[in-house]
N, C-alpha and C positions, 0 to 999 in steps of 0.2 A: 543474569536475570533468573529470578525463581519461577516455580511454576503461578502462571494466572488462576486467580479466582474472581466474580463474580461477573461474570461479560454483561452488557448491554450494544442490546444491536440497534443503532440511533437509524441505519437504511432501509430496514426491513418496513415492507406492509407500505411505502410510500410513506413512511412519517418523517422521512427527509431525504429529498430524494438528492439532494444536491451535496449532502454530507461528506466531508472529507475526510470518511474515515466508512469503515462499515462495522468495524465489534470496535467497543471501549471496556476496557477491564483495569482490573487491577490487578498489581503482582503482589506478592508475599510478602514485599519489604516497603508494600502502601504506597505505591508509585505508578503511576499510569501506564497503559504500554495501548498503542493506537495500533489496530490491526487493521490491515487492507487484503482485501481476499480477488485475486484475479481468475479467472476460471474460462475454459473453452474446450472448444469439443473436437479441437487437433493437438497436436505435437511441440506445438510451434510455442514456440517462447514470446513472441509479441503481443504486447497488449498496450492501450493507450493507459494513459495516466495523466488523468486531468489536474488541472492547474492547482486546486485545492489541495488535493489530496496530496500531490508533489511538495508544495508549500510547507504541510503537514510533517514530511516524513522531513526534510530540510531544518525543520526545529524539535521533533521530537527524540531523532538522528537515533540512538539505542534502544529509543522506549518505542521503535516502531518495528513493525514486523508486515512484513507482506507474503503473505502466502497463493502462490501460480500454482492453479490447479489446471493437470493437462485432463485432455478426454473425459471432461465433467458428465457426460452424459451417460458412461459404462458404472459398471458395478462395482470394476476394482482404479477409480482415478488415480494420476499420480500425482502427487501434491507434494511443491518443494518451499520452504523455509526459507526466509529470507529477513535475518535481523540487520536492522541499519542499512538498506540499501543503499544510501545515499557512501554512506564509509564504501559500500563494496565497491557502485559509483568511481570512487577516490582511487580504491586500489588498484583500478582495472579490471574486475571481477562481475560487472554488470554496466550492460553498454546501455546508452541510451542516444536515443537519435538526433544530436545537438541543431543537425539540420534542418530540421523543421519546426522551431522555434524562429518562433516569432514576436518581438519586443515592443514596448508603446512605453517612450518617455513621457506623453502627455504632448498636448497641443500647443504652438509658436506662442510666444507672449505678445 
């Protein structure tokens, strides 16, 4: 993946607040790449991940990037890179809580 150019942020300002995504760019080679930005003002690696934006990252799979920003509140945060979650997901390299998922086939016929 080359480097991005020209971001839009579809979250920002309340102009969607339900967006599945929060920056949309483009990369070098004219190809989308969906960013998701997690942020919090501990240590701690957990963060939710709503259903949309999960969905997202499920089909976008290489063209997505999640970026976990720790101690957002400081001067110097740490902010860690995360291409294809869902592949790292696969490897074993990012857990996700399968236990609290919860499923709806739709209502009895």
């Amino acid at each position: 993946m080359q480097k991005a150019a020209h971001p839009t942020w579809p979250s920002v300002a309340d102009a969607q607040p339900l967006a599945d995504h929060d920056i949309r760019t483009v990369d070098s080679d004219g190809q989308t790449v969906w960013v998701e930005v997690k942020a919090s003002t501990g240590r701690h690696g957990r963060f939710r991940w709503p259903r949309a934006e999960f969905r997202l990252a499920l089909r976008a799979r290489d063209r997505y990037v999640l970026f976990r920003v720790y101690e957002a509140h400081t001067v110097s945060p740490t902010i860690r890179e995360i291409h294809d979650p869902v592949g790292r997901f696969q490897l074993g390299e990012l857990d996700l809580d399968l236990d609290s998922l919860a499923s709806d086939v739709g209502p009895a016929n």
